[in-house]
Every structure is written in C-alpha cells, then in structure tokens.
Backbone as XML, in Angstrom:
<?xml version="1.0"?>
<chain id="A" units="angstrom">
  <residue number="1" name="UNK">
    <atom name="N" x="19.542" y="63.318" z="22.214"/>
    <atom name="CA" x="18.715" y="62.262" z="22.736"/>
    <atom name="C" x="18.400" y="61.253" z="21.639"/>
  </residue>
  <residue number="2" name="UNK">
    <atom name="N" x="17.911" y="59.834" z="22.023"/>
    <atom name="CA" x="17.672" y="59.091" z="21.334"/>
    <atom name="C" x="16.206" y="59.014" z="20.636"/>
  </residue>
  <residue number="3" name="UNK">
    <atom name="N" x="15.987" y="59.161" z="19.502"/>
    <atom name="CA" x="15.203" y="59.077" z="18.419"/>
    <atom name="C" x="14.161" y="58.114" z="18.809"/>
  </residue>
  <residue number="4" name="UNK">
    <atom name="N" x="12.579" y="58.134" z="18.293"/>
    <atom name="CA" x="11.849" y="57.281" z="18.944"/>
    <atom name="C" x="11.763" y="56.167" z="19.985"/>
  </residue>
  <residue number="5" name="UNK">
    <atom name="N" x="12.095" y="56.992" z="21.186"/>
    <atom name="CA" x="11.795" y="57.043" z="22.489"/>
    <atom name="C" x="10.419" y="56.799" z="23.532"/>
  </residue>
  <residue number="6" name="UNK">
    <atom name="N" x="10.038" y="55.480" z="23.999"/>
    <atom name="CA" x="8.882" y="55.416" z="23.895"/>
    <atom name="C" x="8.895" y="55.714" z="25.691"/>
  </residue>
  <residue number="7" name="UNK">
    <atom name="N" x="8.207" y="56.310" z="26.308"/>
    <atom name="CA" x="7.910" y="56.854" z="27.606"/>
    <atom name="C" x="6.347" y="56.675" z="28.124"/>
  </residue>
  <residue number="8" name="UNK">
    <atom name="N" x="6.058" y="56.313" z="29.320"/>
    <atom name="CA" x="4.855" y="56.211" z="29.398"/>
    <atom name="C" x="4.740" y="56.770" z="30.935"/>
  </residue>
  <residue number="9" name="UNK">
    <atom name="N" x="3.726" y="57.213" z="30.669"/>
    <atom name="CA" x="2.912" y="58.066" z="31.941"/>
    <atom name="C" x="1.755" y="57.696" z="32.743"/>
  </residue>
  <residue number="10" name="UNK">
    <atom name="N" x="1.776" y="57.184" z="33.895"/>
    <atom name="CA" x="0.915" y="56.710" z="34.547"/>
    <atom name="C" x="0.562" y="57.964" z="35.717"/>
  </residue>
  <residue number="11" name="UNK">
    <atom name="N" x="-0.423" y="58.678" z="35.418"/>
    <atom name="CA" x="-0.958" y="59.938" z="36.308"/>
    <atom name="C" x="-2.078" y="60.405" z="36.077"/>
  </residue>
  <residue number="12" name="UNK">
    <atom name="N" x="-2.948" y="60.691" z="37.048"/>
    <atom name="CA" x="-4.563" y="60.532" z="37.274"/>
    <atom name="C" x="-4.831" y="62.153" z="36.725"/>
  </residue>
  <residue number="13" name="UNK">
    <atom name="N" x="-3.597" y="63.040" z="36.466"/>
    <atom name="CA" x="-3.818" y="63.963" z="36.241"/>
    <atom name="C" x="-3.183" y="64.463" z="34.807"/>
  </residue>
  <residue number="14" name="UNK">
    <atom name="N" x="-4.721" y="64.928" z="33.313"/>
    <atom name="CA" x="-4.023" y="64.965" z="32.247"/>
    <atom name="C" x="-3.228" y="65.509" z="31.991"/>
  </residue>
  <residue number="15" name="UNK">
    <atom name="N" x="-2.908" y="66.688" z="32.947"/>
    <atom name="CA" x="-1.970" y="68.277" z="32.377"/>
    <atom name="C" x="-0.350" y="67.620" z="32.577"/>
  </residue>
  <residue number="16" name="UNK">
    <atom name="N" x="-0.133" y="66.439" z="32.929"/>
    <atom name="CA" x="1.274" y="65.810" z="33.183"/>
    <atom name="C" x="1.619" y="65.314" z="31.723"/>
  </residue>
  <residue number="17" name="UNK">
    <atom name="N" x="0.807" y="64.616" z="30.945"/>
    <atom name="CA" x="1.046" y="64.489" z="30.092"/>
    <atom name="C" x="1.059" y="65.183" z="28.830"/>
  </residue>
  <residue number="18" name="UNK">
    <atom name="N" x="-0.401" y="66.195" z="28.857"/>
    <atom name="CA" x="0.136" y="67.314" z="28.171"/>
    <atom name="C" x="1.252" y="67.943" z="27.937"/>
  </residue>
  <residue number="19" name="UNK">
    <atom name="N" x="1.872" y="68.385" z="29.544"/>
    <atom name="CA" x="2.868" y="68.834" z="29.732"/>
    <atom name="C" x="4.034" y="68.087" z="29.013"/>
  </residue>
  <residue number="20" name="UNK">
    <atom name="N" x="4.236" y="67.016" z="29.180"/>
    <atom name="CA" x="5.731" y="66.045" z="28.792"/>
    <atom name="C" x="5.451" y="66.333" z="27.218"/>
  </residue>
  <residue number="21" name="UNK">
    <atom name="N" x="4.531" y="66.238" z="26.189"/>
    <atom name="CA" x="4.069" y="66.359" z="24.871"/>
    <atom name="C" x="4.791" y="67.838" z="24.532"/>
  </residue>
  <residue number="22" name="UNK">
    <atom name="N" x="4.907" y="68.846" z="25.542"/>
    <atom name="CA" x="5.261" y="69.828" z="25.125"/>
    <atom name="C" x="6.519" y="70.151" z="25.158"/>
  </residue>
  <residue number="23" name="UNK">
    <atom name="N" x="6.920" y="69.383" z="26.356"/>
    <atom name="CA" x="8.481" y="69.405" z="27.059"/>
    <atom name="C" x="9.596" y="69.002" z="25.989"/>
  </residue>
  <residue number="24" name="UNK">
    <atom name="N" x="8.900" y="67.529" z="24.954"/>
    <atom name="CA" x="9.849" y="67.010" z="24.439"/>
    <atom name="C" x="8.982" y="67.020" z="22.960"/>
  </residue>
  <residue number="25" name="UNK">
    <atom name="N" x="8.390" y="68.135" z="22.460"/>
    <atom name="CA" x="7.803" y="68.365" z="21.304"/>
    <atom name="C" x="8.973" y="68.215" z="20.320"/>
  </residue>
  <residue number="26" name="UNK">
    <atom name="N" x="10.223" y="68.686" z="20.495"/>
    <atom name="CA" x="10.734" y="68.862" z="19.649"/>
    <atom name="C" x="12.458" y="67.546" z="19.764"/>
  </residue>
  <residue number="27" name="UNK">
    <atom name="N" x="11.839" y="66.136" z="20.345"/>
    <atom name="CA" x="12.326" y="64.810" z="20.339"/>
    <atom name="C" x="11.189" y="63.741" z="19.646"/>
  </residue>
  <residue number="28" name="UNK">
    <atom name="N" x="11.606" y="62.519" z="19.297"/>
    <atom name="CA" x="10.839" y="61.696" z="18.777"/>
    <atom name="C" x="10.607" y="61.201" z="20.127"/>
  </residue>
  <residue number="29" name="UNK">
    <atom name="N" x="9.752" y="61.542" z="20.737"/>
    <atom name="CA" x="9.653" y="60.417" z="21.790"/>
    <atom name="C" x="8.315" y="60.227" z="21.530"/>
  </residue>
  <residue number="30" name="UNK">
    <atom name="N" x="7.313" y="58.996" z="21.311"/>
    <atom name="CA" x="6.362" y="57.630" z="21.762"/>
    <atom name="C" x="5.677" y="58.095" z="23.107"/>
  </residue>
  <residue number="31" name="UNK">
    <atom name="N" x="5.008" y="59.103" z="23.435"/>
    <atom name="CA" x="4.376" y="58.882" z="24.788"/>
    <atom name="C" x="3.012" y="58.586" z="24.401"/>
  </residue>
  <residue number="32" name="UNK">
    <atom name="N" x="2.874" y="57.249" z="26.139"/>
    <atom name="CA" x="1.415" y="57.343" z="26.012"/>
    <atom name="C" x="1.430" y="57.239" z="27.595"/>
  </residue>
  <residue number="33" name="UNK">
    <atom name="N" x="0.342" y="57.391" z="28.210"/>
    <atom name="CA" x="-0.475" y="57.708" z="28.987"/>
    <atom name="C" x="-1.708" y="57.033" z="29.418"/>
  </residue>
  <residue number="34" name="UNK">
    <atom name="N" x="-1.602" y="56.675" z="30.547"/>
    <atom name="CA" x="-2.961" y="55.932" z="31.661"/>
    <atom name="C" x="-2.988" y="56.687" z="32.869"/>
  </residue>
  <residue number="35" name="UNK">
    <atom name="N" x="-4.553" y="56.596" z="32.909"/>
    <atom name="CA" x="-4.719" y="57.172" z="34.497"/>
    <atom name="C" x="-5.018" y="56.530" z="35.531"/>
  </residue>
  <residue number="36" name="UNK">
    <atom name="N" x="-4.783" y="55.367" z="35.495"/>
    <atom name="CA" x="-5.227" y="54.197" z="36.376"/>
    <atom name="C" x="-3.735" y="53.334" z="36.572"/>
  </residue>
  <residue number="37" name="UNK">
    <atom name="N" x="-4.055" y="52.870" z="37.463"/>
    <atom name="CA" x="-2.761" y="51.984" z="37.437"/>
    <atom name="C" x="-3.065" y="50.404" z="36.637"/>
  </residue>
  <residue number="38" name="UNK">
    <atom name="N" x="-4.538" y="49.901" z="36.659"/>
    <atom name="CA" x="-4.640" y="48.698" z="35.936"/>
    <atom name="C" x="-4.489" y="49.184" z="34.392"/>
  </residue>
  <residue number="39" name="UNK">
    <atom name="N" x="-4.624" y="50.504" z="33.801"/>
    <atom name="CA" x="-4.519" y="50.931" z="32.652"/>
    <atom name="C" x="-2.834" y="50.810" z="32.212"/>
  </residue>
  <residue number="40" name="UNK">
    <atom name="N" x="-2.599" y="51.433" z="33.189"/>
    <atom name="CA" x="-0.612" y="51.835" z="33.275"/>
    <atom name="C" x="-0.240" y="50.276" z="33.111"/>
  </residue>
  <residue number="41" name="UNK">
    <atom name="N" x="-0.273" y="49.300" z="33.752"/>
    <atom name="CA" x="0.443" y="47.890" z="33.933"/>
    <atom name="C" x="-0.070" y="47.528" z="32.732"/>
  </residue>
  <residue number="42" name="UNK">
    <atom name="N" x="-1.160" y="47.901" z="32.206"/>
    <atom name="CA" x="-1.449" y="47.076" z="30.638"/>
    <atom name="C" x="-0.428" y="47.748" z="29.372"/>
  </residue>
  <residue number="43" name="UNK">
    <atom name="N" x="-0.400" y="48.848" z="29.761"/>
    <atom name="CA" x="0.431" y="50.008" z="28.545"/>
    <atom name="C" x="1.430" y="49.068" z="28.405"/>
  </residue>
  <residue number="44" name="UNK">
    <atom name="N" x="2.400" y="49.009" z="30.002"/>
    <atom name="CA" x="3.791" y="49.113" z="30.827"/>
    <atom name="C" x="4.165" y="47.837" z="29.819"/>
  </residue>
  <residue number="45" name="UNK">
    <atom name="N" x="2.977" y="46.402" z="30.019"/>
    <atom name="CA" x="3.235" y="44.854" z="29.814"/>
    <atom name="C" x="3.325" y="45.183" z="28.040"/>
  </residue>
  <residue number="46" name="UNK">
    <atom name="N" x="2.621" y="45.665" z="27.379"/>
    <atom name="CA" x="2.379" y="46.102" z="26.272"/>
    <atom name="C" x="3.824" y="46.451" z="25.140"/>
  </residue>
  <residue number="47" name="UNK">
    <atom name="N" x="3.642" y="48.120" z="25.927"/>
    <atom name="CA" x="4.995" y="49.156" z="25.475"/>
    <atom name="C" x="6.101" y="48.253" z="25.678"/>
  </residue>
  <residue number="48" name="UNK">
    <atom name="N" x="6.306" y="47.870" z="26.804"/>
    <atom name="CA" x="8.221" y="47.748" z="27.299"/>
    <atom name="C" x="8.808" y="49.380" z="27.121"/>
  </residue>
  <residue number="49" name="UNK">
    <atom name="N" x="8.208" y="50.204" z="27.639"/>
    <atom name="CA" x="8.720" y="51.620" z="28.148"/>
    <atom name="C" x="10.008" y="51.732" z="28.411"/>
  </residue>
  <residue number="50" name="UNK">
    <atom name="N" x="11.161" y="52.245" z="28.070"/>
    <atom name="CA" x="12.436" y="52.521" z="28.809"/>
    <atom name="C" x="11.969" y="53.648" z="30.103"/>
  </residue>
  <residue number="51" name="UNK">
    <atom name="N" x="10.770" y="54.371" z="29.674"/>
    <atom name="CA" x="10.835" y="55.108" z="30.859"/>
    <atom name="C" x="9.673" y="55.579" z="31.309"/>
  </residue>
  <residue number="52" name="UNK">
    <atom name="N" x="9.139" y="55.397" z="32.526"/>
    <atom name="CA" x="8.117" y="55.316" z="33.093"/>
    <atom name="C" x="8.223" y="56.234" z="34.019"/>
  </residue>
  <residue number="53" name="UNK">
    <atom name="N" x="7.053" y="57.212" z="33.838"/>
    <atom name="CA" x="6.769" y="58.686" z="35.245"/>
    <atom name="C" x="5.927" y="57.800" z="35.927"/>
  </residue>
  <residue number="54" name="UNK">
    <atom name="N" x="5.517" y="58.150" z="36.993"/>
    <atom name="CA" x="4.779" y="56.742" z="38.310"/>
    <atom name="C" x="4.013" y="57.494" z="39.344"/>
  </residue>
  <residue number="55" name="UNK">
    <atom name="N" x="3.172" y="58.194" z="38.806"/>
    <atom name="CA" x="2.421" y="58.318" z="40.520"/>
    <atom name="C" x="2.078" y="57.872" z="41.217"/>
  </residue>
  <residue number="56" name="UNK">
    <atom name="N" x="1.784" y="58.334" z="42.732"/>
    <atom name="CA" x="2.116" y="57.321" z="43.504"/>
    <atom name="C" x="0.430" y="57.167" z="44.121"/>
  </residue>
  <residue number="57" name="UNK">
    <atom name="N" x="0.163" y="57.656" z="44.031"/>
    <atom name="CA" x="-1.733" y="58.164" z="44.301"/>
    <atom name="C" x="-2.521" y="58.071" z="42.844"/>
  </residue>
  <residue number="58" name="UNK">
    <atom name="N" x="-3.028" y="56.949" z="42.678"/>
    <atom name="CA" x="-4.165" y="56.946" z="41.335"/>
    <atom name="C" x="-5.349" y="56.089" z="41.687"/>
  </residue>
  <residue number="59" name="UNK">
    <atom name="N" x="-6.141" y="56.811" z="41.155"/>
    <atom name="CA" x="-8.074" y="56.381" z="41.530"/>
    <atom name="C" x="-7.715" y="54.715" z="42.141"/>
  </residue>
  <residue number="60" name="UNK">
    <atom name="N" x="-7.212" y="53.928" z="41.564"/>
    <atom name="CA" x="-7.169" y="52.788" z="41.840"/>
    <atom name="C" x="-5.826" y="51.669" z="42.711"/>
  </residue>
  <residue number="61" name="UNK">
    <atom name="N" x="-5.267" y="52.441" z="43.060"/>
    <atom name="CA" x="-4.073" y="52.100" z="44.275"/>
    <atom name="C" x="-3.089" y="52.743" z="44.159"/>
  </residue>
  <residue number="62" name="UNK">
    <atom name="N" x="-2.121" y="52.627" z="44.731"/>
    <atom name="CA" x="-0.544" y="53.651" z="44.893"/>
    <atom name="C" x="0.166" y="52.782" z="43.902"/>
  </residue>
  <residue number="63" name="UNK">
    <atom name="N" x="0.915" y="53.541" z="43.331"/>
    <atom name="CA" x="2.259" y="52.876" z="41.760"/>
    <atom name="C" x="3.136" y="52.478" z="42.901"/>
  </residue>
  <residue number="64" name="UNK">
    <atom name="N" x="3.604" y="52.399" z="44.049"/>
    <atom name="CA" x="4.701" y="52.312" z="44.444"/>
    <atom name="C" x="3.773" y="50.821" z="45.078"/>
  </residue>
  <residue number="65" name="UNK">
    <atom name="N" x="2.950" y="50.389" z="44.743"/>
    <atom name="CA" x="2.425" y="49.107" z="45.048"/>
    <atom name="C" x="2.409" y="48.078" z="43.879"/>
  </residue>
  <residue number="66" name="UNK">
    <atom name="N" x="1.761" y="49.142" z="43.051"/>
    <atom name="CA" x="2.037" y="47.674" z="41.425"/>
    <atom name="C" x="3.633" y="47.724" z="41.389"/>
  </residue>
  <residue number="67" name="UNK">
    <atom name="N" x="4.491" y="48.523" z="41.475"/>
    <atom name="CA" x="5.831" y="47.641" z="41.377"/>
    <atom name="C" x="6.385" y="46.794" z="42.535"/>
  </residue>
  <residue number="68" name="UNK">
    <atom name="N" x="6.029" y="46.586" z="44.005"/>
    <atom name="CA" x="6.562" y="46.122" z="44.751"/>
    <atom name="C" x="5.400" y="44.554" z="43.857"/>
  </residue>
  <residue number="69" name="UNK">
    <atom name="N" x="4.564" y="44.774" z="44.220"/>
    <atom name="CA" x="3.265" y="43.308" z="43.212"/>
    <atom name="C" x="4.209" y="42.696" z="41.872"/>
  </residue>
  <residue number="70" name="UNK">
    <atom name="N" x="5.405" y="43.584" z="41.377"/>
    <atom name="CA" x="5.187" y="42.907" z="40.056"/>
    <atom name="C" x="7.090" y="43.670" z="40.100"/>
  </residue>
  <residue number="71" name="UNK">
    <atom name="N" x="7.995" y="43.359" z="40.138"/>
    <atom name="CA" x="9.206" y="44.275" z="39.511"/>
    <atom name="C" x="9.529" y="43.684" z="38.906"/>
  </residue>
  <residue number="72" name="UNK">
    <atom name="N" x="9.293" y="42.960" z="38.360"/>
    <atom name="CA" x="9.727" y="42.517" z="36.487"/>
    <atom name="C" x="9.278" y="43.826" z="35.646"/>
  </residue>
  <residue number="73" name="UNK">
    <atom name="N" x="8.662" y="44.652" z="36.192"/>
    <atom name="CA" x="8.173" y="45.704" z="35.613"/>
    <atom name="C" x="9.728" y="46.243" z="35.269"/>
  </residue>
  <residue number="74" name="UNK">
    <atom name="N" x="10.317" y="46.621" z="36.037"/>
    <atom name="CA" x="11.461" y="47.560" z="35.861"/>
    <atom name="C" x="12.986" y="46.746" z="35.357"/>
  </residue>
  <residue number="75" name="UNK">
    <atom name="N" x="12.477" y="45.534" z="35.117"/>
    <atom name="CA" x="13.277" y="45.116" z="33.969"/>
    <atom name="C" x="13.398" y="45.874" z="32.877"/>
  </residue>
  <residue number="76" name="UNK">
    <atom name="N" x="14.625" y="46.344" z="32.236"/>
    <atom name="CA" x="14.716" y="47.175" z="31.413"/>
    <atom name="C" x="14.447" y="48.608" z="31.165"/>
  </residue>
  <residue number="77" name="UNK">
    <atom name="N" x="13.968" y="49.320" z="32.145"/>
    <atom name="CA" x="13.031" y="50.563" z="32.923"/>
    <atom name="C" x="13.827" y="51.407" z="33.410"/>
  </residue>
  <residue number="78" name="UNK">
    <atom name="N" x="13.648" y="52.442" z="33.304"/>
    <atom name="CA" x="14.084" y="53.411" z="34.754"/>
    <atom name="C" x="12.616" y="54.276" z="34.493"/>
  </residue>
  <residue number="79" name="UNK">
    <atom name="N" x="12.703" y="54.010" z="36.348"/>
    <atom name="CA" x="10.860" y="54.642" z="36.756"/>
    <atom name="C" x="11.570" y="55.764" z="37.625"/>
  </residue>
  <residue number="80" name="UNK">
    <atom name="N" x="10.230" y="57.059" z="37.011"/>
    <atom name="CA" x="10.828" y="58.191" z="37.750"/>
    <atom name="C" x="9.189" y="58.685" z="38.711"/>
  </residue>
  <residue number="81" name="UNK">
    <atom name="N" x="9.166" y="58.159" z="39.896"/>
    <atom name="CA" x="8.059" y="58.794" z="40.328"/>
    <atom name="C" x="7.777" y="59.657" z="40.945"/>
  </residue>
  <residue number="82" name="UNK">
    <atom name="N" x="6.215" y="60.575" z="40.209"/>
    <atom name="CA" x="6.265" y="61.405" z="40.230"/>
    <atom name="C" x="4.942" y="61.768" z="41.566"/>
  </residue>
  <residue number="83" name="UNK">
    <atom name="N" x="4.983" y="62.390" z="42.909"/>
    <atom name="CA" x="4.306" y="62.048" z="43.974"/>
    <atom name="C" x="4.016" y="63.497" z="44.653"/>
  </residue>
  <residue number="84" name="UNK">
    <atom name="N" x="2.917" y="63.939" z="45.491"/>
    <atom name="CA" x="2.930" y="65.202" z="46.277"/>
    <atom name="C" x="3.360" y="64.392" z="47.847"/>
  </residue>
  <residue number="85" name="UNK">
    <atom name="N" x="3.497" y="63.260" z="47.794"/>
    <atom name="CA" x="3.740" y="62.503" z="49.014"/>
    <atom name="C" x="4.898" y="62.620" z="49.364"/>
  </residue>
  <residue number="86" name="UNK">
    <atom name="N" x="5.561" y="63.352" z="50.369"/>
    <atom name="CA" x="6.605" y="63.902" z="51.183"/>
    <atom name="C" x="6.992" y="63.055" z="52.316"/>
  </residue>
  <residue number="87" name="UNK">
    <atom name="N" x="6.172" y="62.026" z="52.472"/>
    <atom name="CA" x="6.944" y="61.132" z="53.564"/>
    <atom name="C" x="8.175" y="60.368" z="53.314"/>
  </residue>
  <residue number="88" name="UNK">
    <atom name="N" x="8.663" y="60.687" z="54.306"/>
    <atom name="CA" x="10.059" y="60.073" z="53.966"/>
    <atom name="C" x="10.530" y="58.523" z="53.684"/>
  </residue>
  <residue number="89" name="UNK">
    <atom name="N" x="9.312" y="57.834" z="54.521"/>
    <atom name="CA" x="9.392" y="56.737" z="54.322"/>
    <atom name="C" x="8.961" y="56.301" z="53.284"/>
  </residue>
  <residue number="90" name="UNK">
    <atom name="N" x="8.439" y="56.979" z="52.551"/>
    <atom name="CA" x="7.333" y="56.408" z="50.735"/>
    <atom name="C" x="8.791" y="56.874" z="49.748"/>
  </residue>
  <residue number="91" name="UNK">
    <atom name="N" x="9.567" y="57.629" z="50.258"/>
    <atom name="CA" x="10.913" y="57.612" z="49.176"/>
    <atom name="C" x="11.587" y="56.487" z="49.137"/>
  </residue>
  <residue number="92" name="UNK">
    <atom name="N" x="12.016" y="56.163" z="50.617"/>
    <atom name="CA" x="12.561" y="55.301" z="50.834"/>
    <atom name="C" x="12.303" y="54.022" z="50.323"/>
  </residue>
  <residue number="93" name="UNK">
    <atom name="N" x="11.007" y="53.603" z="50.558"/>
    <atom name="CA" x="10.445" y="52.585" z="50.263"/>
    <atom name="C" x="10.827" y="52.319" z="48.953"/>
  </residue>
  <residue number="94" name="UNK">
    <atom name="N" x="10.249" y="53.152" z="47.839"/>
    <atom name="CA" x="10.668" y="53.478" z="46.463"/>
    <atom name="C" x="11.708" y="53.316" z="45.974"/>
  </residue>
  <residue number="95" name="UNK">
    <atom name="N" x="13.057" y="53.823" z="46.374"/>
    <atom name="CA" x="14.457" y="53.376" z="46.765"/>
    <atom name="C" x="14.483" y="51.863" z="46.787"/>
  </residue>
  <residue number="96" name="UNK">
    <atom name="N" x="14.325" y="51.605" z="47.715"/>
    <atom name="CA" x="14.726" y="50.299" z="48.120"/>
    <atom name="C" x="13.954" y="49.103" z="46.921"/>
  </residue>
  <residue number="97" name="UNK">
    <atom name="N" x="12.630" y="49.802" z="46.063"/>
    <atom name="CA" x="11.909" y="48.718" z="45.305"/>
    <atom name="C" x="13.006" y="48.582" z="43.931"/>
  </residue>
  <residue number="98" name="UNK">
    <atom name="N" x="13.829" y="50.174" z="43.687"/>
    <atom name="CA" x="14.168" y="50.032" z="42.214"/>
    <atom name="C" x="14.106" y="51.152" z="41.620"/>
  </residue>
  <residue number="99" name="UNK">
    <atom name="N" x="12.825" y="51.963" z="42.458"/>
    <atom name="CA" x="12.653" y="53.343" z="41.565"/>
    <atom name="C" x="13.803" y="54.422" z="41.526"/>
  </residue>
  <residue number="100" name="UNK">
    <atom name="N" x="13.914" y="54.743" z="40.385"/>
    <atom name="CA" x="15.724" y="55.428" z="39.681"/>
    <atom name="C" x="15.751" y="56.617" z="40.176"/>
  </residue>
  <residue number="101" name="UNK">
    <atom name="N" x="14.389" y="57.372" z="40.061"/>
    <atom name="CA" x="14.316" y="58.844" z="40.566"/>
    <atom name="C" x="13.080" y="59.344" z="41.547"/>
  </residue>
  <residue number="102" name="UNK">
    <atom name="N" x="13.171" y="59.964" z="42.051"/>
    <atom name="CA" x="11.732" y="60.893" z="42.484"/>
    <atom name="C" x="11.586" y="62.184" z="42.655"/>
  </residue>
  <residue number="103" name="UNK">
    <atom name="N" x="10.494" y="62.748" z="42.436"/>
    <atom name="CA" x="10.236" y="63.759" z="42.136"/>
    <atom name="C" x="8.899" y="64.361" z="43.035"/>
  </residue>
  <residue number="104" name="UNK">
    <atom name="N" x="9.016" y="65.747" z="43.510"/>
    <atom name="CA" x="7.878" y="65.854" z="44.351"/>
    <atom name="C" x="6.874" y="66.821" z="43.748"/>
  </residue>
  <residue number="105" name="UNK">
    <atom name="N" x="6.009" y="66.749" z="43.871"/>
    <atom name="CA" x="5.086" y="67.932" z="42.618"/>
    <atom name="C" x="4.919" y="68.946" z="43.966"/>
  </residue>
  <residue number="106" name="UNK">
    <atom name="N" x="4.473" y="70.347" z="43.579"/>
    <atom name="CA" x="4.766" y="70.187" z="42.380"/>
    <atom name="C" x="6.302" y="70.344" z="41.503"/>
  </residue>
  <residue number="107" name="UNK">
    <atom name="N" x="6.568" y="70.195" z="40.600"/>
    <atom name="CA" x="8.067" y="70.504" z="40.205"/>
    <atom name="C" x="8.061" y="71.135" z="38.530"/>
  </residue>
  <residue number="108" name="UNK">
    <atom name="N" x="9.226" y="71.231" z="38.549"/>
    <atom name="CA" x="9.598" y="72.469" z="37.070"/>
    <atom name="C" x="9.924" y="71.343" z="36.153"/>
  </residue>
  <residue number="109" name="UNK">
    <atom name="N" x="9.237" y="72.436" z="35.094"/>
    <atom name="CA" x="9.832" y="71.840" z="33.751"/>
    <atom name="C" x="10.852" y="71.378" z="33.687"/>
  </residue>
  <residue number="110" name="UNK">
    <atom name="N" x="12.278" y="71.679" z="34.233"/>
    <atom name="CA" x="13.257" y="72.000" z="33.506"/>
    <atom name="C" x="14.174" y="70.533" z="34.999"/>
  </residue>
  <residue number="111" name="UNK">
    <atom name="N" x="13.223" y="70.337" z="35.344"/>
    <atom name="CA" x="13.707" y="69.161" z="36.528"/>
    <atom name="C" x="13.762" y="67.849" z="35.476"/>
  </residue>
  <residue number="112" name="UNK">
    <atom name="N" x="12.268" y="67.560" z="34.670"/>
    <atom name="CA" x="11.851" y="66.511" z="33.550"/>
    <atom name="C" x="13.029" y="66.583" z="32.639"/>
  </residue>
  <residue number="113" name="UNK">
    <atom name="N" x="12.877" y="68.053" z="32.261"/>
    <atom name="CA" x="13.945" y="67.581" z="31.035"/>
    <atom name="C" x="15.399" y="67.167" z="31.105"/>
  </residue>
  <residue number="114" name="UNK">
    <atom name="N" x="16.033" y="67.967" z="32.081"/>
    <atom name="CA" x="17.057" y="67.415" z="33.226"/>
    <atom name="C" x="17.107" y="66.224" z="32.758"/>
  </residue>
  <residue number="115" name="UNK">
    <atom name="N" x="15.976" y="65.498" z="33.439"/>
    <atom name="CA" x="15.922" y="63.791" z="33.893"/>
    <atom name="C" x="16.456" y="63.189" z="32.679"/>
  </residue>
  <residue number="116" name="UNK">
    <atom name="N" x="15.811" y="63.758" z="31.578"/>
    <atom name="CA" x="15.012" y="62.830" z="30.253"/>
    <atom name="C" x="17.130" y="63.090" z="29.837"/>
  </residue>
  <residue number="117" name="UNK">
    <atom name="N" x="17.738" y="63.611" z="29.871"/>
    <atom name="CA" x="18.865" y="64.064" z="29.035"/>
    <atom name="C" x="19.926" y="62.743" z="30.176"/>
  </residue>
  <residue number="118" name="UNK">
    <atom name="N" x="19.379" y="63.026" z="31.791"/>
    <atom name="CA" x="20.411" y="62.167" z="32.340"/>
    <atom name="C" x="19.871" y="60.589" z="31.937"/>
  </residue>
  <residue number="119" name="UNK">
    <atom name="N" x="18.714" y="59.856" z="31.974"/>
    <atom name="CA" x="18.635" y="58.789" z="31.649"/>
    <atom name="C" x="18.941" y="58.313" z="30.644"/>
  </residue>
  <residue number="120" name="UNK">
    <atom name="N" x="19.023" y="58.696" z="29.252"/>
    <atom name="CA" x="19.270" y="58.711" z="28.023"/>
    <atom name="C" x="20.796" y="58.583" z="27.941"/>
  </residue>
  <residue number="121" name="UNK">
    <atom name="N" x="21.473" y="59.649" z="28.388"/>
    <atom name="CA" x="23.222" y="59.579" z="28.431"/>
    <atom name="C" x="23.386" y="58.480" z="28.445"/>
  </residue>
</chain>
C-alpha cells in the first residue's frame, strides 16, 4: 500500500475509527475523523482525502445528502459508505451519486481491509 495515506471518516460512532487506527496500524495512513457531517465537509474541503468512509445517518443529516449538495466532493475520492440502511433504494441512490463502494454494518474487519488494498491497487 501507499505510504502516507490520508483517509477520513465521517461516523457518529467512535469505535469506527478506533477500529480503522487498528486495522491499518501497521500502514502510514493520515486518518482523521468527524462525527457530524458539517464537521466531515470541513475535514473533506480541508484534507482532499483519497478516501472517505460515509455514513449515511449522522446527528446532523444523511452523507448520501452532502454529496448529492456538493459532488465536487468526490473529485479525486473514492467514498466507501458505510450504512445499517438496507434499503435498496439508498444503495442505489448512492450508485447513481458516485459512491465507489458500500458497505452494510454491521461488517468485518477483513471487508475494510479488502477495500483499502482494492482502492489503492
């Protein structure tokens, strides 16, 4: 994998990011982390993230809304969101905005790291 790797995490819940800290302890990757989505779009405008986890439910609106509001976001991006939302139509939707992957929680370690090895290739 590629060497300081900057990734950012937008999820209302800390143990996601804990988790990724542990997943890729032993890569240079740059993570940071918001639990809000007005927090996340400030990181997002900030960082320039190659790679963005996206929930889709946070205290302050659905992620699959700040990118339809804004996809200049995913200029340069691949967004992998991460959702307990099983409707078929909120994949779709997602799909159709840009988003590269999705993921349904809960899910395995070994799905992330998966990801992190195919986006990188």
């Amino acid at each position: 994998m590629s060497s300081n790797l900057k990734m950012l995490i937008v999820d209302d819940e800390d143990t996601l990011c804990e988790m990724m800290h542990l997943i890729l302890k032993d890569e240079e990757y740059k993570i940071e982390c918001a639990v809000t989505l007005k927090e996340g779009k400030i990181k997002w405008l900030r960082e320039l993230p190659p790679i963005v986890l996206l929930d889709n439910y946070l205290p302050d609106g659905l992620g699959i809304d700040l990118i339809e509001n804004d996809r200049s976001l995913l200029d340069n991006c691949k967004v992998i969101m991460v959702t307990a939302d099983e409707v078929p139509s909120t994949r779709r939707r997602a799909k159709s905005l840009g988003v590269h992957y999705f993921i349904y929680k809960p899910f395995s370690l070994k799905i992330i790291r998966e990801l992190m090895y195919l986006i990188i290739d």
